[in-house]
N, C-alpha and C positions, 0 to 999 in steps of 0.2 A: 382239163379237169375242172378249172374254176368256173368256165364254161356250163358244165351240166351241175355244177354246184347253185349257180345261178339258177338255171330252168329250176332246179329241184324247190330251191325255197321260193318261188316264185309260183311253180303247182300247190306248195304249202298254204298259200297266200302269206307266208310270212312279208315284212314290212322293212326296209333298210336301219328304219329305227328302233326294231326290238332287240332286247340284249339276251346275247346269246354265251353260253356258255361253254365251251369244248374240253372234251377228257377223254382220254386213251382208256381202251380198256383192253383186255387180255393182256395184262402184267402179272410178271410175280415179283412177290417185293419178300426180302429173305429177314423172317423173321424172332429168327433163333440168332443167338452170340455163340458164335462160336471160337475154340482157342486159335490164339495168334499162329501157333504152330501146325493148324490144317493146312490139306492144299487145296488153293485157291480158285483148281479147278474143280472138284467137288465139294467144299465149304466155301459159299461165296461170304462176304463179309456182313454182317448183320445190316441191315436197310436197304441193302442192292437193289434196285429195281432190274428187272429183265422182263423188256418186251419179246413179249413170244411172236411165234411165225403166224398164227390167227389172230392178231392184235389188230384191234378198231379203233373207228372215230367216234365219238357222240358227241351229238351236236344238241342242246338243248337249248329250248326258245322259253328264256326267266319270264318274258311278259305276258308270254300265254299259256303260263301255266297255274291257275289259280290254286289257290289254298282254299281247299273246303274241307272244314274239322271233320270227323265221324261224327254222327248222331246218334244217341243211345237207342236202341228198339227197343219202343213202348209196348209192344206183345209179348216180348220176352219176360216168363215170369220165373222165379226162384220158385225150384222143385219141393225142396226141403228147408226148414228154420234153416236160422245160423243158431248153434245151440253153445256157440264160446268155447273156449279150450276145454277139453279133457284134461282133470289134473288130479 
């Protein structure tokens, strides 16, 4: 598996020196409290993570992902005043 993990970032042209990030996804993480006296097979405890049976990996490359702010669109023009509160 490490094997075609290799080729992969390697067709990416990723670099041994970019820093990379990895996070699981398809979790549920239980967000509700619920009382001590549930059962703990249908109330799971408030925070529980549970990976599910379609849970992934991502891999994400920090150095080549640039930060580019939005830019306002200078076409875009206001339809109507601002006319202030109604009061």
């Amino acid at each position: 598996m490490l094997g075609q993990f290799a080729i992969a970032l390697q067709e990416l042209g990723w670099d041994a020196n970019d820093e990379l990030s990895v996070e699981i996804g398809g979790v549920a993480v239980t967000g509700t409290a619920t009382s001590p006296n549930a059962n703990p097979k249908w109330a799971k405890q408030f925070g529980t993570v549970s990976y599910q049976n379609d849970a992934f990996i991502v891999i994400k490359n920090k150095s080549r992902n640039p930060v580019v702010p939005s830019q306002p669109n200078p076409e875009l023009k206001q339809k109507y005043p601002y006319q202030g509160e109604n009061k």
